[in-house]
N, C-alpha and C positions, 0 to 999 in steps of 0.2 A: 504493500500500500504506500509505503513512504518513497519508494523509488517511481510509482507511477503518480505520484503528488510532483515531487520534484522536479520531473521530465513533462508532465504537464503544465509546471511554472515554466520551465526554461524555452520551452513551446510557445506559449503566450507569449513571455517576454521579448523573443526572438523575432516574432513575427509585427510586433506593435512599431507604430513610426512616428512615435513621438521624438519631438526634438529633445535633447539630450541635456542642451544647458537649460530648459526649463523645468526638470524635472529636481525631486528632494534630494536626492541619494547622488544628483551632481558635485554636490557642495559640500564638506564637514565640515568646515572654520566655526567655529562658536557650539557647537554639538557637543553635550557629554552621554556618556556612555556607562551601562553600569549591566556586569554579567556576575553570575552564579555557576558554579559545578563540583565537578569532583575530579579525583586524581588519582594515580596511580603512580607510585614513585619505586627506583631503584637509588642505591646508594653504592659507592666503591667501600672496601675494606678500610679500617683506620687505625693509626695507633693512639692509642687512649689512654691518659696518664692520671696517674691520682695518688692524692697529695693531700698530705693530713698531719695531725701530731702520733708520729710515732711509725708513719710510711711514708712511704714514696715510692711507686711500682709503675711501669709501665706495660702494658698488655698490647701483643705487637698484630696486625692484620687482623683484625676483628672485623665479624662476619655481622650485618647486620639487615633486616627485612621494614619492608611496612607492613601496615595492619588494615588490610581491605574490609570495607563493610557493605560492598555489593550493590546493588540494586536495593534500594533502603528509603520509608519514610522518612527516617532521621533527616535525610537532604534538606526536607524541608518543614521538617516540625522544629517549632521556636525555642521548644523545652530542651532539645537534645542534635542541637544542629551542629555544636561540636561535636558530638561523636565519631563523625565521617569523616574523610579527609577530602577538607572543602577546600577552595577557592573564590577569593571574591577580590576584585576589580571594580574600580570608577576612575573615568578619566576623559579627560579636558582635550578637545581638538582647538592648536593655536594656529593648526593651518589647514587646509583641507585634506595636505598626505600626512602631517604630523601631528601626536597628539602627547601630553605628559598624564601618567596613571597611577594613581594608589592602589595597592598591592598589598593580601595578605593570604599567602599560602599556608595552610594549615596541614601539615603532611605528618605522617608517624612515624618515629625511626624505635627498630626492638633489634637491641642486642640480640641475635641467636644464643640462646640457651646450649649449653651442654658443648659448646665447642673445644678443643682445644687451642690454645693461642700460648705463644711464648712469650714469658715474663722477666722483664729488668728490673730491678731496685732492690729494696726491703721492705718487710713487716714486722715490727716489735711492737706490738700491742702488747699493755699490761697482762700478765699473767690469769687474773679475774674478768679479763674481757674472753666472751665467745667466739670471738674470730682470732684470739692468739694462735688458735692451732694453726694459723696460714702465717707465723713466724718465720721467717730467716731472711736470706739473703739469696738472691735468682738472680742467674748469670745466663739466660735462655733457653731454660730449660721449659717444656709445656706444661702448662696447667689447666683445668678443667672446668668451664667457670659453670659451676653449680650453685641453684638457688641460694643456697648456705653461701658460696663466696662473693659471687653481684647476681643483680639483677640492674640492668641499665638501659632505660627508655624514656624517649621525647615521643610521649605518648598524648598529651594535650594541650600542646602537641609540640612538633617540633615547625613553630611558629614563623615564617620569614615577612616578614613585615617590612615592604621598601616602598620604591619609587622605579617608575620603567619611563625612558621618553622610546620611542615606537614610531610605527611609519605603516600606513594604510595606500594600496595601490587597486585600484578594482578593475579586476581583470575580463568582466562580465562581455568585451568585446572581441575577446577570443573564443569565445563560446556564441557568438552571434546575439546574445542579448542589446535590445536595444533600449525596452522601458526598467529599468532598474530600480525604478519604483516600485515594481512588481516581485522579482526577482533579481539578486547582486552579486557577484562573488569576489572577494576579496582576500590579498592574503595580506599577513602582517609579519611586521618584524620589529624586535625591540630589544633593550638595553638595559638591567635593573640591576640596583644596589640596595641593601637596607639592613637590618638588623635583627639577628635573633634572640626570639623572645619566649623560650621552652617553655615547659612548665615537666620539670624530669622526675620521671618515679625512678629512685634510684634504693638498691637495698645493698649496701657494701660490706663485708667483712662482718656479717650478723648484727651489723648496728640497726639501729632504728628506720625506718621508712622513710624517705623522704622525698616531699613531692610539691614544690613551690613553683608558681612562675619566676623567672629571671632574665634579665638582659644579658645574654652569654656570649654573645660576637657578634659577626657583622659575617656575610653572605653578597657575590655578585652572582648575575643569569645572565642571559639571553633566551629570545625566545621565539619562535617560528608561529604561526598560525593559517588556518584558512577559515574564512569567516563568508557563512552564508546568512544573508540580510532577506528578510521576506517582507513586502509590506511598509518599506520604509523604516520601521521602527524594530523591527524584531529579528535576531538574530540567532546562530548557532556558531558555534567557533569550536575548532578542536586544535589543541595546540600542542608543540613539543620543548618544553623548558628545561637545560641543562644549567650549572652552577658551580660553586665553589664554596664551600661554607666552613667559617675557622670558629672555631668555640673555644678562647683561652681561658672561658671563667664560669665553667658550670658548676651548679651547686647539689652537692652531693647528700651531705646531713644537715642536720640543724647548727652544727659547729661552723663558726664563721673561719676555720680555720682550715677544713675540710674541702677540695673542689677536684675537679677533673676537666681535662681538656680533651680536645681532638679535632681535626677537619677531614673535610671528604669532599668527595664530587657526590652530584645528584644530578638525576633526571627524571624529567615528570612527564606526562601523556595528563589533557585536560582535556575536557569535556565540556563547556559552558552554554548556557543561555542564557540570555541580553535583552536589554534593550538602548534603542541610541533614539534621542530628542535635542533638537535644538531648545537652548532657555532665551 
């Protein structure tokens, strides 16, 4: 059904002869735009340091996943909308191909369980502490990371929060579309920087839980898209967003003295629907 909807838009569109510069979807300059969807992220291996009174260990190629939630009301129930791994965008056209955008990716990173991964540093945890049994000194040797010794996720999430400037080209004239009013298609391209804002459930060395929002580094992208416009105002866009994300100050316990670092690459596949209105 969606495909013979589609090919019946691009049908119409093709055949209509309306002049060009009179129609809406000519012009963006003054238009904002605001989309919603979901994501699907991968992450590269990282090495991941932590740092505290009485350790200093680092854990070397760690394996880690996101946390899909499918095909899901949560998308759009107000009570549980973070649950999913959203995306949301608005952003300002200063010209008709370029626009500046607020950006807040919501994605989850889960350390894989039960890996093994090779360990640098120490552990000298007091004697009366439950994680002393992961005492000594590691010089690269593999360790196991089980529930008992982490547990480590930017599960609500692992927040990127920036700014992208972007470039809109609508290619609807290689497809023979003529009223694009009708039917648009468009791709984009864009440039983003901003800041990570986790919120990390972290369980270290049998200590206590801990699970706080925090500003923990800074994050750049880029990002590809194809964006299908129906109607003037109503959109679909699906995109491909890779990255770089440094976290030198993640908070691990309640101890102000306690933290963990790491960076990685990311890449995301996104899903959105829109809408675009001049004010």
């Amino acid at each position: 059904m969606l495909f013979i909807v589609f090919f019946s838009i691009l049908n119409w569109s093709a055949f209509s002869q309306k002049d060009s510069t009179s129609l809406y979807t000519s012009h963006n300059k003054g238009k904002i735009f605001l989309s919603w969807g979901g994501n699907r992220e991968a992450f590269t291996k990282s090495d991941i340091t932590f740092k505290g009174d009485n350790y200093n260990f680092t854990l070397q190629d760690v394996k880690a996943h996101d946390k899909p939630k499918g095909w899901h009301i949560d998308y759009i129930n107000p009570t549980r909308i973070t649950i999913p791994q959203t995306n949301l965008k608005v952003g300002y056209f200063i010209t008709d191909n370029y626009y500046v955008a607020f950006g807040v990716d919501h994605m989850k990173y889960v350390m894989t369980q039960n890996q093994y991964a090779n360990i640098d540093g120490y552990i000298n945890l007091p004697a009366d502490e439950p994680g002393a049994i992961y005492n000594g000194v590691y010089q690269g040797e593999q360790i196991l990371t089980t529930e008992d010794f982490l547990t480590f996720e930017h599960t609500n999430g692992l927040n990127y929060v920036y700014l992208e400037f972007g470039r809109f080209d609508d290619l609807s004239f290689l497809f023979g579309i003529k009223n694009t009013d009708i039917f648009q298609i468009n791709i984009t391209e864009g440039i983003g920087a901003g800041v990570l804002y986790p919120k990390t459930n972290t369980k270290l060395l049998q200590k206590a839980r801990y699970d706080e929002f925090h500003v923990s580094g800074y994050g750049v992208s880029l990002n590809a898209g194809l964006n299908l416009t129906f109607f003037k105002h109503f959109f679909v866009q699906g995109d491909l967003r890779g990255g770089f994300i440094n976290m030198p100050d993640i908070k691990t316990t309640s101890n102000s003295n306690d933290s963990a670092s790491q960076h990685f690459m990311f890449i995301q596949t996104v899903i959105s629907i829109g809408a675009i209105f001049r004010i």
